[in-house]
N, C-alpha and C positions, 0 to 999 in steps of 0.2 A: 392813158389819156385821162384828163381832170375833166372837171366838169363844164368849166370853162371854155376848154377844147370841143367839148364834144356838143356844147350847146350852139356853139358858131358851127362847127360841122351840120349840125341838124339845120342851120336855118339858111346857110348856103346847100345846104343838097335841096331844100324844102324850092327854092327859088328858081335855081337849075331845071327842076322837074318842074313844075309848073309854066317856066317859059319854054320848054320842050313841052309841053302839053299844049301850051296857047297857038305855040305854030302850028302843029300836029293836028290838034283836035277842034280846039274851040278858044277864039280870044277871050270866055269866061273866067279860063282858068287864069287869069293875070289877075283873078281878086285873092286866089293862093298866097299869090307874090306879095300883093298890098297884108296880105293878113300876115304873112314872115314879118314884112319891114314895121307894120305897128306890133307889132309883139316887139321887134328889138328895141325900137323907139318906146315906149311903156317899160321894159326892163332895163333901161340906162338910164331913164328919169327916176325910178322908183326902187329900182335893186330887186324886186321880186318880178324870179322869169316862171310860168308853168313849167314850160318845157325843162329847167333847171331841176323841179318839183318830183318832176315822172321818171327824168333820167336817175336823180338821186337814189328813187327805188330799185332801181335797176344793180344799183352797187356802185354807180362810177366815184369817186372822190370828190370832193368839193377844191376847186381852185380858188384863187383868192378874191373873184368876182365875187362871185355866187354859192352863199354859204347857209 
């Protein structure tokens, strides 16, 4: 998996769990949701993702987004 892959993984799981959390627990957690969707929206305007940042230490490879 590149990084690429694995940064869209992380922010549809991130979204998943949170609107499972909003019906579950508390419609708070639907600020989870908005905080995924501006981080994606902030790294397709700019090319710089955090979560691209943390993963990269982790060892994944860089794909050709996010380098």
């Amino acid at each position: 998996m590149n990084l690429d892959r694995a940064v869209l993984a992380l922010a549809g799981t991130m979204t998943l769990i949170s609107a499972l959390l909003a019906t579950l627990v508390s419609p708070w957690w639907l600020l989870l949701t908005a905080f995924a969707g501006l981080n994606l929206l902030q790294s397709a305007v700019t090319g710089i993702c955090p979560a691209a940042a943390v993963l990269r230490r982790f060892g994944i490879t860089s794909g050709c987004a996010f380098r």
